[in-house]
N, C-alpha and C positions, 0 to 999 in steps of 0.2 A: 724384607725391604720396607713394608710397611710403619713397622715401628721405629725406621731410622731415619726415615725420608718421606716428604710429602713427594704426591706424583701428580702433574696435570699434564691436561695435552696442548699442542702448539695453539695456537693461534687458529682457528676455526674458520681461514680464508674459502670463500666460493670459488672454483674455478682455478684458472690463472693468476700469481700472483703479480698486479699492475704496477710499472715502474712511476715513481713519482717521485720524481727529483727536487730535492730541498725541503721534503718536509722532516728531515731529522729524525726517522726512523727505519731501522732496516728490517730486514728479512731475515734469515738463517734457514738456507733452506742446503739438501742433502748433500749437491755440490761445490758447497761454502765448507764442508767441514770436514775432518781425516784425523784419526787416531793421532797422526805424527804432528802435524800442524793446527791441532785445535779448529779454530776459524780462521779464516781468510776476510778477514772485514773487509777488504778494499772488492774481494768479488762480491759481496752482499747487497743487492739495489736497494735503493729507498724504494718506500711505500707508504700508503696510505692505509693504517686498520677497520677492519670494519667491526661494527658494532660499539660497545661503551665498556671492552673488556680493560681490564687494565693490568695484561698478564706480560709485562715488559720483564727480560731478565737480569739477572742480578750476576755480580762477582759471585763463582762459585756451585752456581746452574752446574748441572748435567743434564745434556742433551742426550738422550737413546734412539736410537736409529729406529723407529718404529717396524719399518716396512722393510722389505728387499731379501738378500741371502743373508748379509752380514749386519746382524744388529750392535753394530760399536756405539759407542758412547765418548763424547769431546766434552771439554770442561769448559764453562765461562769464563774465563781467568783476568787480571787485571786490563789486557789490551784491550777491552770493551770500555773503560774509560777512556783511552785515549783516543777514540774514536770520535770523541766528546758528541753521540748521535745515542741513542733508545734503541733496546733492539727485541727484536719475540722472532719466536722461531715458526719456523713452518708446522703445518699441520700431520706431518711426516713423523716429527718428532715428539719425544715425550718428554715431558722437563723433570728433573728428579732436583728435588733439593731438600737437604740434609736437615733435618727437624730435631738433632742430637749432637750434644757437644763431644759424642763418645765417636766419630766418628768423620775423618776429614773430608772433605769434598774430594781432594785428590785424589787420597786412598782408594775413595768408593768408586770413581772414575777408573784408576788403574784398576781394582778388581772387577769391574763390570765387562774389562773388555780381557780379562783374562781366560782360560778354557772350560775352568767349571762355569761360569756364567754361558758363556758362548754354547756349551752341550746344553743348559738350559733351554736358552734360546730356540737352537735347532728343536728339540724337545716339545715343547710347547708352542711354535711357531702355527700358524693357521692358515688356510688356502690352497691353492693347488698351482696356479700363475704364478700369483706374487703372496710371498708369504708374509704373514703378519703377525708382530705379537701384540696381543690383547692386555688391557690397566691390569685387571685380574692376574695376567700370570705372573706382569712385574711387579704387584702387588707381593706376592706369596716366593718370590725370589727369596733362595735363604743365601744371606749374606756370610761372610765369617769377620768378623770384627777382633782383630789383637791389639795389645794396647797401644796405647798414644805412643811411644817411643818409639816402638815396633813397625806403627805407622809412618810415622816420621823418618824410617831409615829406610822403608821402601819407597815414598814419595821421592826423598833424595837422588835413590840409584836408578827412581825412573828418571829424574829429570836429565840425570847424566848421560843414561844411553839412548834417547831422545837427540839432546846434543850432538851424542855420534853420529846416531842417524842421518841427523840435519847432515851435516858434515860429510860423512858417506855419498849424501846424493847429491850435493853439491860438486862434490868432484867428480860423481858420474855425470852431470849433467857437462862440465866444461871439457870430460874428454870429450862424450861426444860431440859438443860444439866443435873442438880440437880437430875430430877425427873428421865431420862433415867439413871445414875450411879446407883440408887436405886433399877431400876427396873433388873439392866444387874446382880446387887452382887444378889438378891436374884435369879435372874434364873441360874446363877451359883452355888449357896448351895443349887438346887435339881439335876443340874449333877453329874453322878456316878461319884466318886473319882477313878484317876486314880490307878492301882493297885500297890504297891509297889513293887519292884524286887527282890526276893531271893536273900541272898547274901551265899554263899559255901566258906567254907573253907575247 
């Protein structure tokens, strides 16, 4: 990995990351981000950085899950400009970006979270609680790089079954919306009816 990619780490926050509204930079921290859906920018709060780093990310970033069971990786991708906001990521995360025209961001993103990377991970992970992988091992990661074309036609059919995906849970999500309206009318027609009011004249 090293010879294909620089690697730093997030953003060196103390503590709790503090909400601070309007100053036009966010956060990306571990519950902003998913294999399937990249970043969630609208969950991401602003914040204020601390120190005079100026490690804001770029189109194209890969984020690695530093810590936890599952070290995935989400790519930067153009919806970070439409955010029209700066963003750095938590200190959770590792930022990888590509220091070689021999290989895409995409590409390196889908093969990070593929299963030879993933036995990596497990492999090399550290800790006994919460495991962790260390710069060193994702330094020494051996990549497999095929050519540019090669690349290019697996970035494609990821993006298409991504797509599905999307689409898949979308309509898991409105059955069950479906199946809860169903269930909430019928528990409602064995509640007693409210009683109607005498009316006097």
């Amino acid at each position: 990995m090293k010879d294909l990619a620089r690697i730093s780490a997030g953003h060196p926050f103390r503590g709790k990351i503090i909400e601070s509204r309007g100053s036009g930079i966010v956060a990306v921290q571990m519950k902003d981000a998913s294999v399937l859906d990249n970043v969630n920018w609208a969950e991401c709060i602003e914040t204020e950085p601390t120190g005079h780093r100026n490690d804001y990310l770029q189109i194209g970033d890969i984020l690695v899950a530093a810590r936890g069971s599952h070290n995935y990786a989400v790519l930067i991708d153009a919806t970070l400009t439409a955010t029209g906001r700066q963003a750095i990521a938590a200190p959770q995360f590792f930022i990888v970006r590509a220091a070689t025209s021999k290989i895409l961001p995409e590409y390196l993103c889908w093969f990070l979270n593929q299963p030879p990377c993933q036995r990596y991970f497990n492999l090399n992970a550290e800790g006994t609680l919460t495991k962790a992988i260390k710069r060193n091992a994702l330094d020494e990661m051996p990549i497999v790089v095929p050519s540019m074309a090669r690349q290019h036609s697996i970035v494609g059919l990821t993006h298409t079954l991504q797509q599905e995906l999307r689409l898949i849970e979308q309509l898991r999500r409105n059955n069950e919306q479906m199946q809860a309206a169903i269930a909430n009318q019928l528990a409602a027609d064995l509640l007693p009816k409210p009683a109607t009011p005498r009316q006097y004249r």
